[in-house]
N, C-alpha and C positions, 0 to 999 in steps of 0.2 A: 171602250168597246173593241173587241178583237172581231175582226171583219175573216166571213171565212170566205179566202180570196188567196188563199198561198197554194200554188199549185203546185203539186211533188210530179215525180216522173209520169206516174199513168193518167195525169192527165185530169185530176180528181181535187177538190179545192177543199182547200182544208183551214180547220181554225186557229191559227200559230199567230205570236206576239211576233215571229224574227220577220225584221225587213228584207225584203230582195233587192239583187242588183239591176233587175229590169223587170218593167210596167206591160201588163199583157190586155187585151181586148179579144174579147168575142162577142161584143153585143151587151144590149142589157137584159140581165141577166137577175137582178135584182129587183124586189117589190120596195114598195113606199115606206116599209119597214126595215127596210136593209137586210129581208133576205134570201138569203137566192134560191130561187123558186126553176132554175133552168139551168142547163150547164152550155149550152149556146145558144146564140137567135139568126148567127150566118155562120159561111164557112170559109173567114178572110181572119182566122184567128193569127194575130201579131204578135212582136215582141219589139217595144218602144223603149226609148231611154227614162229612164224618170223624170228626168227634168228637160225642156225642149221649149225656147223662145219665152221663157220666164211665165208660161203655163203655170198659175195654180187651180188642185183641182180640189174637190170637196168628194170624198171617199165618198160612194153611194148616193152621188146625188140626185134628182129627179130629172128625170130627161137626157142622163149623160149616160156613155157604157160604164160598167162593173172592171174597178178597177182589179186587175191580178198581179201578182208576184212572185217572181221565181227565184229561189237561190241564186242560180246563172244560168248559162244561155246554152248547156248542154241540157238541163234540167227541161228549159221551156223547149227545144227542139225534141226530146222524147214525148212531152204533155202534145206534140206537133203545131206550135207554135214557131213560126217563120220570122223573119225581119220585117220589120216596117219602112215601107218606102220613102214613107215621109221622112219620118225622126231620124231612122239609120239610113240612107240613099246609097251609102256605097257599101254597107253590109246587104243590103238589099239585092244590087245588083250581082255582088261575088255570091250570093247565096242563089240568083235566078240563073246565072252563068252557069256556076258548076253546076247545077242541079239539072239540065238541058242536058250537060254533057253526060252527066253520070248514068240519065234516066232514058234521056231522048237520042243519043249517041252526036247529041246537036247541040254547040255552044253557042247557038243563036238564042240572041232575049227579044226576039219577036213572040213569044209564044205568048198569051194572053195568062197573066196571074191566074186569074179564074181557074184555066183547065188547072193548074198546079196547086191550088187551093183546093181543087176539088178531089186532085189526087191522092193530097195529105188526107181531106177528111177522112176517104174509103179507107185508108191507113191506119187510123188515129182511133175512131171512136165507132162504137157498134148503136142503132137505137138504144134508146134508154142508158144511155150514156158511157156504158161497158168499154173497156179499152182492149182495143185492137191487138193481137201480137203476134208471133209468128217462130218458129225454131230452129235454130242452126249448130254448127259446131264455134266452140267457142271460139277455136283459134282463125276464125275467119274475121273476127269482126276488129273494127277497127279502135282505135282512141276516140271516146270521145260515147260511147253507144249504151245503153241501159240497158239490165238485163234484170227478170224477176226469178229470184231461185227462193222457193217455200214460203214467198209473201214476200221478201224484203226487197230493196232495188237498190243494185249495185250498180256503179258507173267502170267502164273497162278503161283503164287511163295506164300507160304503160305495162302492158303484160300484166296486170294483176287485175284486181275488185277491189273497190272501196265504196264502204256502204253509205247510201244518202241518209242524211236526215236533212229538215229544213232550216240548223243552224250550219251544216258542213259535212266534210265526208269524216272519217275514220277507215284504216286500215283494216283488211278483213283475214283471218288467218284460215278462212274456206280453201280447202288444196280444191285446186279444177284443172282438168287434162286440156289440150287445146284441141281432140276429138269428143270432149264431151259439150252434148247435146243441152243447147239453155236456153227459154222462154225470153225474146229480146222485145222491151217494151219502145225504144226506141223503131216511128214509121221504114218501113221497108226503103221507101225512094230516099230517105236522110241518111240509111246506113249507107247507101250507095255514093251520096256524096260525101260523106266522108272519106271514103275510099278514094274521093277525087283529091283529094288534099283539103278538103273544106274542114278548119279546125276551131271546133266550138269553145268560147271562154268558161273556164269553168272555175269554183270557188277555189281562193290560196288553199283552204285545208286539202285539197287533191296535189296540190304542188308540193304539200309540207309533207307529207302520210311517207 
């Protein structure tokens, strides 16, 4: 059974056979049937490792969250998924750091998750599940940042575009100005910390393109 649980950049779960490289929660999300009847149930949506203290888990099972799957973790930072404290602790922290600095003008990690969890949501997701987004010129934005040009979603990774799918990128031969204007699906306060030097791992095919 193919679990629709693979979540592409806007944040939208989808029904693909390819594995991710990291495990995502947002609550349960799933019925008894294994299907997903909600697209969240809070707003501490994470990004865990797969595997974490010889944890096995049973895909969809009663009582537990809805397991998710991202290509990589520039992928689940567009869908506005964050680090988990637990399983990643010190991605967690460099990701609470910068994001203070970049948002708050504050590299203090006093600040309570909560408020920054809450900040992603307003970010992230509209009622009814619609994904958030927002427009700029392209040459501002940093490596590492989504952007939606005619439906498709391109990751900005060295001066160029390379287009997602849920098995990797591919090189895209779209000419774009770094004054033209483009739909960025990646959260506003995440483009910011990128800006900070926070650099999201993303899949070999972006390394290889």
């Amino acid at each position: 059974m193919t679990f629709q649980n693979r979540v592409d950049p806007w944040g939208k779960l989808n029904a693909v056979s390819a594995r991710g490289a990291w495990l995502g929660n947002r609550g349960i999300i799933h019925n008894e049937n294994k299907e997903i009847v909600a697209q969240w149930r809070h707003k501490s949506w994470v990004t865990c490792k797969l595997e974490f203290k010889g944890t096995k888990r049973t895909l969809f099972g009663q009582g537990s969250y809805t397991e998710l799957f991202f290509l990589d973790e520039a992928t689940a930072l567009s869908a506005g998924h964050r680090p988990c404290a637990e399983c990643r602790r010190d991605r967690y922290n460099e990701f609470k750091s910068l994001w203070c600095l970049a948002n708050l003008d504050d590299a203090s990690t006093s600040v309570p998750i909560a408020n920054i969890d809450k900040q992603l949501h307003s970010e992230r997701a509209l009622r009814g599940g619609e994904k958030v987004t927002f427009q700029t010129e392209f040459g501002t934005l940093p490596d590492g940042v989504f952007v939606d040009i005619k439906g498709i979603s391109f990751l900005v990774w060295q001066g160029i575009l390379l287009e997602w799918s849920p098995h990797g990128y591919s090189k895209s031969d779209l000419a774009i100005n770094s004054t033209d204007v483009v739909t960025v699906l990646t959260p506003a306060s995440i483009v910011k910390l990128f800006s900070k030097g926070f650099k999201p791992q993303v899949h070999e095919t972006a390394v290889s393109c």
